[in-house]
C-alpha positions in Angstrom: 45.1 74.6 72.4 41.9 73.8 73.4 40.2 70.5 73.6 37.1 69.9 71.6 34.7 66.7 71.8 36.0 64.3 69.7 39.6 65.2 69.5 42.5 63.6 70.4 45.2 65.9 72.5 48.4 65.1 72.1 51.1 66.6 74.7 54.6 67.0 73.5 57.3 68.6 74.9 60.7 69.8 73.2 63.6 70.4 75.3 66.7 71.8 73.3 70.4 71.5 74.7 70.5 75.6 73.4 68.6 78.7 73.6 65.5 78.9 72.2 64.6 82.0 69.9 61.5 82.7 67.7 63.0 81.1 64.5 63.2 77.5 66.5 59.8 78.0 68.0 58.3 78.2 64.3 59.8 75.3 63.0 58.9 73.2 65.9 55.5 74.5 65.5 55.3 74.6 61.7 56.2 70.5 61.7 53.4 70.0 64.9 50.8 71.8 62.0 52.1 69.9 59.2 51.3 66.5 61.8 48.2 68.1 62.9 46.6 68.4 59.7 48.2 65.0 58.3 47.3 63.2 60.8 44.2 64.9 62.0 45.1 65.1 65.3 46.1 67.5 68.0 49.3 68.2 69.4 50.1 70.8 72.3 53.9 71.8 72.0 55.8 73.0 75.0 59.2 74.1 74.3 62.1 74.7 75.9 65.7 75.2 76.6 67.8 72.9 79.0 68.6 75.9 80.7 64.5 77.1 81.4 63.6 73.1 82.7 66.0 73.0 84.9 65.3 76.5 86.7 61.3 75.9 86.4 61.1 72.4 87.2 59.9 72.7 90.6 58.1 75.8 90.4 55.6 75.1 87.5 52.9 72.4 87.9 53.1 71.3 84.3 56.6 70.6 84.9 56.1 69.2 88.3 53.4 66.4 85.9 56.0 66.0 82.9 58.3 64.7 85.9 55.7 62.1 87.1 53.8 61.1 84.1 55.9 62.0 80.9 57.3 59.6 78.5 60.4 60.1 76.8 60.5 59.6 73.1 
């Protein structure tokens, strides 16, 4: 998502203890919209599987940040 003036981003990342398929990706997403327009904010979701963090964490600079920065919820 892109950030306009004015709004908030909010960066949130999901990781799952399974694989990920489409149908989990839409509900994740579909309860981020639901927030979004509640609370009239923006939320970026990243999401994945135990599985894809572990083989990308090094390799990916988002990653590489979530590791530094991240705050666990």
């Amino acid at each position: 998502m892109q950030e306009t003036e004015g709004e908030s981003d909010i960066d949130i990342l999901v990781i799952l203890d399974r694989d990920v398929d489409i149908k989990v990706r839409e509900s994740i997403c579909d309860i981020a919209y639901e927030l979004n327009l509640k609370y009239d904010v923006v939320l970026d979701v990243s999401i994945y599987s135990r599985k894809e963090w572990d083989r990308y964490r090094e390799v990916f600079p988002f990653i590489i940040n979530v590791e530094k920065e991240g705050v666990v919820v």
